[in-house]
N, C-alpha and C positions, 0 to 999 in steps of 0.2 A: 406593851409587849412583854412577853412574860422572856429573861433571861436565859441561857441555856450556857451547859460547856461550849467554848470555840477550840477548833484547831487552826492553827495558822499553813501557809503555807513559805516553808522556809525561804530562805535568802543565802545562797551557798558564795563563798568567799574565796578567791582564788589567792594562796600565800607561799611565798615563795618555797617556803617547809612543808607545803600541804602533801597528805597522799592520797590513796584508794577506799581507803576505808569503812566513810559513811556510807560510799557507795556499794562496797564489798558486805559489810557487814550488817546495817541500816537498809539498805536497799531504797538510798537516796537518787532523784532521778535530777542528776546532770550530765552533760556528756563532755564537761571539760577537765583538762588533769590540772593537779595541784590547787583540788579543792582542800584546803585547810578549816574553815570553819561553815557551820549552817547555821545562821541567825535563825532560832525558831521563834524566839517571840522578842521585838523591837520597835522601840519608838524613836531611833536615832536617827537624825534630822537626815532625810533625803535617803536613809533607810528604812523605814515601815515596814515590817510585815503587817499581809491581809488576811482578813478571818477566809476561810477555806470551806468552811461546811455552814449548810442553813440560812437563816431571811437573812442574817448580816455578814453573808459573805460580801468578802470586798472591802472591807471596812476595818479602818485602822484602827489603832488604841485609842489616839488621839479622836477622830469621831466618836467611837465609841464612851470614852469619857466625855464629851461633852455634852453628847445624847443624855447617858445616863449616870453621868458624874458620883457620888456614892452609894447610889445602889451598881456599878459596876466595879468601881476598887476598892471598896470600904469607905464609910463617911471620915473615919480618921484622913486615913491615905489621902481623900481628895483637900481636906481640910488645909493637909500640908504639903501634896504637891499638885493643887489643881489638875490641870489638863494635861500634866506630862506624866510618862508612866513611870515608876521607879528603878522598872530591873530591864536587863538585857540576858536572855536565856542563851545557850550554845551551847552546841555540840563541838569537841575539838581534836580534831588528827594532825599528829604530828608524824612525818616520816622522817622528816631531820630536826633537827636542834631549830624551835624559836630563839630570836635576839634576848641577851640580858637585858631585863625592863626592870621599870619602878614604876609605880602613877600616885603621883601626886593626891593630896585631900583635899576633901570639898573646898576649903578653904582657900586655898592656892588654886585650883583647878579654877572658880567662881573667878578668883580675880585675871589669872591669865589664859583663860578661855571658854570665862562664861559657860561653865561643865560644871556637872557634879564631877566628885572624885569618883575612882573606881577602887573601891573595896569590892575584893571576891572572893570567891570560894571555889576549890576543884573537888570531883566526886571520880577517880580515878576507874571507867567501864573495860580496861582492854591495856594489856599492858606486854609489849614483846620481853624476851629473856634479857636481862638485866637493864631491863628502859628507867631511867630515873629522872625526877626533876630536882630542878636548884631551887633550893626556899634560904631565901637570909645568907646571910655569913654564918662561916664555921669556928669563929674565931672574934673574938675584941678586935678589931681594928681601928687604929687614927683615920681620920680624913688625905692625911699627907701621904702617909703608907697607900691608901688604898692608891692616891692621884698617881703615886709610882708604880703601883700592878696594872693600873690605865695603861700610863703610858707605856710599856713594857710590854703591852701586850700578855701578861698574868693574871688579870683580874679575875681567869675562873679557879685561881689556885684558892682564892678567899672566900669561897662560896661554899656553903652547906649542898651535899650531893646527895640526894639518898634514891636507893635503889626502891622499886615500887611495884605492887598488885592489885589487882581488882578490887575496888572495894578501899582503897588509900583514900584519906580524906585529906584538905589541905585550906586551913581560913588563908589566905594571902592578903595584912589590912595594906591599906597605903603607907609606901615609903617601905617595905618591903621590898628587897628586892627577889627577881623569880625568872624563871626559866620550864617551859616543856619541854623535856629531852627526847630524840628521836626513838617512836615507837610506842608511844603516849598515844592512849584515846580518851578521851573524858566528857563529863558534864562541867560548865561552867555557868556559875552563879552569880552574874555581877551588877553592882550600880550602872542606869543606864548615862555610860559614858565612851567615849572612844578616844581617850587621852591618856598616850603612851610614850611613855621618854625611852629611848633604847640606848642601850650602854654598852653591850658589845654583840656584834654581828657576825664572830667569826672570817672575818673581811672576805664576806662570799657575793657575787655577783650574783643580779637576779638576771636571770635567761629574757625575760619582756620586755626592760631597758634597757640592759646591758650594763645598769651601773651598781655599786654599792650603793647600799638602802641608808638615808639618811640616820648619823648619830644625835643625841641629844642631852652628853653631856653635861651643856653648860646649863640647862635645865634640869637633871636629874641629881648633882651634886647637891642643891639645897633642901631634897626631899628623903634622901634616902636615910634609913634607920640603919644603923653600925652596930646596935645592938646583938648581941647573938641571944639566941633560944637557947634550952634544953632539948626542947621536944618541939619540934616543926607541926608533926602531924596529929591530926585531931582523931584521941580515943572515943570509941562510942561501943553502947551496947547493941546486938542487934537481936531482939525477942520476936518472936512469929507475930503479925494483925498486931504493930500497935506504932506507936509513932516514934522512932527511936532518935533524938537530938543529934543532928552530925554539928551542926553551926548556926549558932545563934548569936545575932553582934546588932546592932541597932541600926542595919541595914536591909538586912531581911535575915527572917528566920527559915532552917531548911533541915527537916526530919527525913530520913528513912523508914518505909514501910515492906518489911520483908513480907510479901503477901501469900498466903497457902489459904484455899479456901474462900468466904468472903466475908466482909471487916464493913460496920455499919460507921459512918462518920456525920458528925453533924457540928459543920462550923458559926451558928450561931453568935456561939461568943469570940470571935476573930475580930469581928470588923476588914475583912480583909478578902482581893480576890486571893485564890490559891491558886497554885500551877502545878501539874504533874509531871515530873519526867520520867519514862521508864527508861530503867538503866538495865534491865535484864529481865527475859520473860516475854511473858505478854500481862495486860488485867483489862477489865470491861467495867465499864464504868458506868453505873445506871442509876438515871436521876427522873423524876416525874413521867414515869411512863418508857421513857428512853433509854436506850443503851446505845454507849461510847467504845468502841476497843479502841486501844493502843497498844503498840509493842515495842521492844524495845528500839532507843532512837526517835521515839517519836515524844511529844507534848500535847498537853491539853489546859486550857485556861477555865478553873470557876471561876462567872462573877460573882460579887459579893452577896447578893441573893439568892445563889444555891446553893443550899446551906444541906441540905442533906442530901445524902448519897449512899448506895452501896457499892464495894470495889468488890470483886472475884478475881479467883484467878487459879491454877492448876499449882503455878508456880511465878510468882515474879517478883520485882522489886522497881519501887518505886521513889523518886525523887519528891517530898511535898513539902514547897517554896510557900511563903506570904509573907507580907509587911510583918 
């Protein structure tokens, strides 16, 4: 069977910071409040998203690789991770402040939970007036000092704040520490992993339990990076039809295509599936005969074997993810 683009059908996330957004703006279909994230495309165990369109609707990553193992991820990709898929896509609304987190590296994550680590990326789509997120410390700090803004309840005095716009780019590796602050909406880009230490919660009760959300301290102190930055955020050019580098780390790679018009692409030499996220706009996607739209909010998966493609579009911009 000859391979085609899939769409999936998301997996929308109810968090205790979620808002309206996907819904409002996406024009995502759930009818519950305090959706916070839509897994759009997932291999995390007893989360799966299913292909949505065509012969292999219904069908996970994981079938799907095993069907057609490097002609669907690249013969690299399956080389090195078999049957499991690498990334976890999302879309993500913040109406309030997420908990202070850090995640662990492959390393540590493998030995205390059989997980990859989670290295990721943000692609800031929607930003209210003064919305910012926490990346890193703003400062040198000791271990001892920070254990004293812990307890003290201070610990957001030591963090790097910065204010943010469409269009903000953000690599977040492990042992970073991070935060989306209320009024955030974005693309995230990450290792598929669901292994998160949180470190402060603003001691807010969730409405569903009734209790505060579990800290993870005595696991987050031996991961985190004290180092400070210069520069948090990730510069990039953005030129019309071409592939513009937001983040590239040895986890996956992920360009920006500012789209006017239509841009002929032939991933050949990848070895790799690709995934598109429109972050603004709309673009139409046509490959052997067929055409794809998408618009913004939504995703689209090549497998490894569709390698040529043309994108159109009036006006859009798009997210293009692979190994």
């Amino acid at each position: 069977m000859q391979l085609y683009p899939l769409k999936f059908t998301p997996l929308f996330k109810y968090r205790i910071w979620g808002g309206e957004k996907l819904k409002d703006l996406f024009n995502k279909d759930y009818s519950e409040e305090n959706i916070g994230e839509s897994w759009e495309i997932s291999d995390v165990k007893n989360d799966e998203t299913l292909v949505s369109n065509g012969s292999l609707q219904g069908k996970t990553l994981k079938e799907l690789i095993s069907t057609y193992k490097g002609n669907f991820v690249g013969n690299a990709v399956y080389e090195k991770f078999g049957e499991e898929f690498p990334l976890l896509i999302k879309f993500i609304d913040a109406k309030t402040p997420l908990s202070i987190q850090v995640h662990p590296s492959n390393e540590v994550a493998k030995e205390r939970h059989n997980s990859f680590g989670k290295n990721e990326m943000w692609y800031v789509m929607q930003a209210d007036e003064g919305a910012e997120l926490i990346v890193g410390f703003e400062r040198e700090i000791s271990k001892d000092t920070y254990l004293e803004h812990l307890e003290n309840n201070t610990v957001l005095e030591t963090m790097h704040h910065e204010t943010v716009n469409a269009g903000d780019t953000f690599y977040i590796p492990t042992g970073r520490v991070h935060a989306i602050g209320a009024g955030v909406l974005l693309a995230e880009i990450q290792q598929t992993s669901d292994v998160t230490y949180r470190i402060y919660d603003y001691d807010r009760v969730d409405a569903r339990t009734g209790e505060k959300r579990e800290l993870h301290n005595d696991l987050a102190i031996d991961v985190l990076d004290f180092k400070p930055q210069d520069n948090y955020k990730s510069d990039y050019e953005l030129e019309t039809n071409t592939s513009n580098t937001l983040v590239h780390s040895p986890y996956f790679r992920t360009n920006i295509i500012d789209l006017k018009g239509s841009l002929d692409k032939d991933y050949t030499a990848i070895d790799s599936f690709v995934i598109y996220m429109c972050v603004e706009g709309n673009a139409k996607l046509s490959t052997n005969g067929e055409d794809y739209n998408i618009k913004m909010g939504e995703t689209i998966l090549l497998p490894a074997t569709v390698n040529d493609i043309k994108l159109s579009s009036e006006s859009g911009k798009l997210l293009e993810v692979y190994y």
